[in-house]
N, C-alpha and C positions, 0 to 999 in steps of 0.2 A: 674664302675658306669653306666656307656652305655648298657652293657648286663642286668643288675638290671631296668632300663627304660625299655627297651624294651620287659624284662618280665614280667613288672608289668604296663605299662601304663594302661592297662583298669580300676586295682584298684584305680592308681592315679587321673585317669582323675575321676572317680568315685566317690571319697573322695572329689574333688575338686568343684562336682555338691551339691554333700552334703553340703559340708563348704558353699555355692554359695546361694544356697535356706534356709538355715538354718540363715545364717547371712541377710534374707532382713527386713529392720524394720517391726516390729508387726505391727502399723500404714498402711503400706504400703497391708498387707496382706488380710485385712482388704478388703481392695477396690478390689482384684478380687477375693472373697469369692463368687463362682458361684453356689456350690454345701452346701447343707444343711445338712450335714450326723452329725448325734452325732458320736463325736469322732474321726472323717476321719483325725486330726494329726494324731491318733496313727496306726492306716492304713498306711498312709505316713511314717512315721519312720521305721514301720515292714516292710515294703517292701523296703525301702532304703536301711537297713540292712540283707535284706535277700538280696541282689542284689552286695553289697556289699563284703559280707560274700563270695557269690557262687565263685566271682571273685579271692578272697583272697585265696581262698581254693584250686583253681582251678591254680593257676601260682604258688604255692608252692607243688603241688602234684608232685611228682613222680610216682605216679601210675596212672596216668589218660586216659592212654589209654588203660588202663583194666580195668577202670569205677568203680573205685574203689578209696578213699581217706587215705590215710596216718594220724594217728595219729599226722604225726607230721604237717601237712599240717593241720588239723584243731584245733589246739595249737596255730598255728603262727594264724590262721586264727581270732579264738577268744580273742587272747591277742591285736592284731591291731583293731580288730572291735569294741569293746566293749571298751576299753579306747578311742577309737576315738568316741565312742557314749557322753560317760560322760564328755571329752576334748571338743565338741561339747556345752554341755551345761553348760557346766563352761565360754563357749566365751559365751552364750546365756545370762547366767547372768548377765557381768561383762563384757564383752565388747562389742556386739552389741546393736544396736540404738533398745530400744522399744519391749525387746526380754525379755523372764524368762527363769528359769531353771525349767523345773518338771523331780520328780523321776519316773515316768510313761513314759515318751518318753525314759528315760534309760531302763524301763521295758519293752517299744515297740522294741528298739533296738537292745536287746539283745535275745526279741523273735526272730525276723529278723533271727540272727544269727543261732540259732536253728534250725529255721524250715531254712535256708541253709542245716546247717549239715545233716539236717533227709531228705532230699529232693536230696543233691549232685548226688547222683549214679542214679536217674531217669533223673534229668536234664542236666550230662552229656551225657545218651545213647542218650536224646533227641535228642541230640545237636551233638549227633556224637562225641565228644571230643572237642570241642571246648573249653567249660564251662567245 
């Protein structure tokens, strides 16, 4: 369990930002609405999920420091992403204060996810191997 934390804490802590901002009451959100964009949820969701995804991808790869991604690394990456998108708004329904569910912030989520995959092998050399 120890070695599993320690190679996954940036997705955890990640997920945890997600759950974190995604469960604050609608109400509340409301009041620091600073920016006027049509649509900037879905802005936010795709880039949570691309941020997300890169993480996931990236501590199950075995090839990553030949910048390179493993099918099975982006399997594990899309079956955790993408249920934790719609696990997400199933709590947005039905358990947070003042929150909905749309099929669109699944549909932003799962872009996220995509454009990780199509994206992994630039933003690893970026990154040196980090990511």
């Amino acid at each position: 369990m120890l070695e599993f934390l320690r190679n996954h804490w940036k997705s955890i802590t990640w997920a945890a930002f997600i759950l974190l901002l995604c469960g604050i009451p609608g109400n509340q959100i409301d009041k620091v609405k600073f920016i006027d964009i049509p649509h900037i949820d879905k802005i936010v969701h795709t880039s949570f999920y691309l941020v997300f995804s890169l993480l996931l991808i990236s501590e199950n790869n075995s090839l990553k420091q030949q910048q390179k991604a493993t099918l099975k690394a982006i399997l594990i990456a899309a079956a955790i992403s993408i249920s934790y998108g719609v696990l997400i708004e199933i709590f947005q329904k039905f358990i947070f204060i003042n929150r909905s569910a749309e099929f669109w912030d699944v549909v932003a989520n799962t872009f996220g996810f995509i454009l990780a995959t199509l994206s992994y092998r630039l933003v690893n050399r970026i990154t040196q191997g980090y990511i």
